[in-house]
N, C-alpha and C positions, 0 to 999 in steps of 0.2 A: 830460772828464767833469765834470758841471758839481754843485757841492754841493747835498746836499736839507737842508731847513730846515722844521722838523718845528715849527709858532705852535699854540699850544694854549687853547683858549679854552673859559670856563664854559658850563656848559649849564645852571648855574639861573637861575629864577625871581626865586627868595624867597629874603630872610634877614632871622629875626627877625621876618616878618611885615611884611616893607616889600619893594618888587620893588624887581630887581637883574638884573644879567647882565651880559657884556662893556662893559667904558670902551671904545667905537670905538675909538678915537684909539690905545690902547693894542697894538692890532690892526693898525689900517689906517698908521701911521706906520711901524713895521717894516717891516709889508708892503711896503711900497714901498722902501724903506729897501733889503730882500734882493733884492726884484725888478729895482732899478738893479742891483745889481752882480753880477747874472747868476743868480739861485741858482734851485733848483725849490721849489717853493714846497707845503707840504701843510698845510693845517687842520684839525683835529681837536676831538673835545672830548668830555667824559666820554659822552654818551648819543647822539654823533653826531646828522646833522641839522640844522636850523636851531638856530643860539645866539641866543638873547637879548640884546638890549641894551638898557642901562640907557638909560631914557629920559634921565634929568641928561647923559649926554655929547652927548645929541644938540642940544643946544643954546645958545647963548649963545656966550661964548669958548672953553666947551666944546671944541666943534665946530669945530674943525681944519682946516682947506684939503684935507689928506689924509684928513682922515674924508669930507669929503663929497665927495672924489673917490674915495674906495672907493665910497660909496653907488649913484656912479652908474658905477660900473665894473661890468659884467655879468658878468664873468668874476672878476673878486674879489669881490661879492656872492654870485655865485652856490655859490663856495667856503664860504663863511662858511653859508649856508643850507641847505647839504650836505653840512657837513662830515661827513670821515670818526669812526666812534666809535674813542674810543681802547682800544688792545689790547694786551695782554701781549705779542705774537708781532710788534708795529710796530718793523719794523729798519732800519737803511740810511742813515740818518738821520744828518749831522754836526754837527747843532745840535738843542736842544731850546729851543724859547723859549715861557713860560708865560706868555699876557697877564694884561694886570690887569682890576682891575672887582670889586667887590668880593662878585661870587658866586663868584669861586675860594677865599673865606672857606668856601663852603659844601660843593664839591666837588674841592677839590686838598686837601685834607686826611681824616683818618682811613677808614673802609670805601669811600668813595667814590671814592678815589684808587687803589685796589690798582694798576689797569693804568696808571695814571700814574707812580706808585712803578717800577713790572717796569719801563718803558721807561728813567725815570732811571736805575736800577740797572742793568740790563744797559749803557748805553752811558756809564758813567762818563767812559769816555776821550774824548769827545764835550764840548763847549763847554754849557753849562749857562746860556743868560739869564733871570733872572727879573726881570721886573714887575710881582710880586707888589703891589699897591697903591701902584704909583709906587715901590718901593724896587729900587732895581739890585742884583742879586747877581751877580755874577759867578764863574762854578767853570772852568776857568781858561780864560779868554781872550784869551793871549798869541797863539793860533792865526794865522798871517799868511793865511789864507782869509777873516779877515772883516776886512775893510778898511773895511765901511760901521759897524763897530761903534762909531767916535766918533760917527758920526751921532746914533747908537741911543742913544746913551746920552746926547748933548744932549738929545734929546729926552725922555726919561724922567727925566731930571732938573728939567725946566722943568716937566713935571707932577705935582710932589712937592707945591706950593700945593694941588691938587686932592683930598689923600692926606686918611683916617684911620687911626689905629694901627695895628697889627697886634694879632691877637688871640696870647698868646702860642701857642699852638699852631703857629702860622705863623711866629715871628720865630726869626732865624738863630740858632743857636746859637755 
């Protein structure tokens, strides 16, 4: 039986009156990342649907070898563009990983999050990766199911140049 791996990506627009939405990269580099090493793969994001992406990753150095082989991936586009909405009742799941992009500034925190909150909290014993804006969290990842997690994490490390703050609301305690 093969593990499910639960990528969670913003579904805003705007923050602060500037647009925003998923970092590709931040998305499509895991993606593939789980999808080598066998896993099931599900997308979600607070209002389900198509997510947004930040125009700034779409270009320049940006813009990833794996981002733009997601783009023209049909079946990994087409996840991203339908994604599932996230739900209090979404189980089964042995990974939670939160992409970055800095509209989960706007909806992985406070009312917005409730059903993102229910799904962390119920699967605490579950692998926890965040990407919150380029920063790696890790809630514990000793797990030996994820063997592509050095990958994961070279690469979210090399796009920390890419990073701003966190607002405190968001940063670890």
């Amino acid at each position: 039986m093969s593990k499910k791996i639960l990528l969670v990506s913003t579904s805003a627009t705007e923050m602060g009156g500037n647009p925003t939405g998923l970092w590709i990269a931040e998305l499509a580099e895991p993606y593939y990342a789980f999808k080598a090493a066998g896993y099931d793969i599900t997308i979600a994001s607070p209002q389900g649907g198509a997510c947004p992406i930040d125009a700034g990753s779409m270009k320049g150095d940006a813009l990833t070898a794996d981002s733009k082989k997601f783009m023209h991936d049909a079946e990994a586009f087409g996840a991203l563009s339908h994604s599932a909405k996230l739900d209090a009742a979404m189980t089964g799941f042995d990974c939670v990983y939160l992409c970055g992009g800095h509209g989960c500034c706007v909806d992985f925190a406070g009312e917005k999050a409730t059903a993102l909150v229910s799904i962390v909290v119920s699967g605490l014993c579950f692998p926890l990766l965040l990407s919150l804006l380029c920063l790696l969290q890790v809630f514990p990842c000793s797990d030996p199911f994820f063997p592509s997690l050095p990958t994961i994490e070279r690469t979210l490390r090399r796009r920390q140049s890419h990073c701003r703050r966190l607002p405190r609301s968001l940063r670890p305690h």
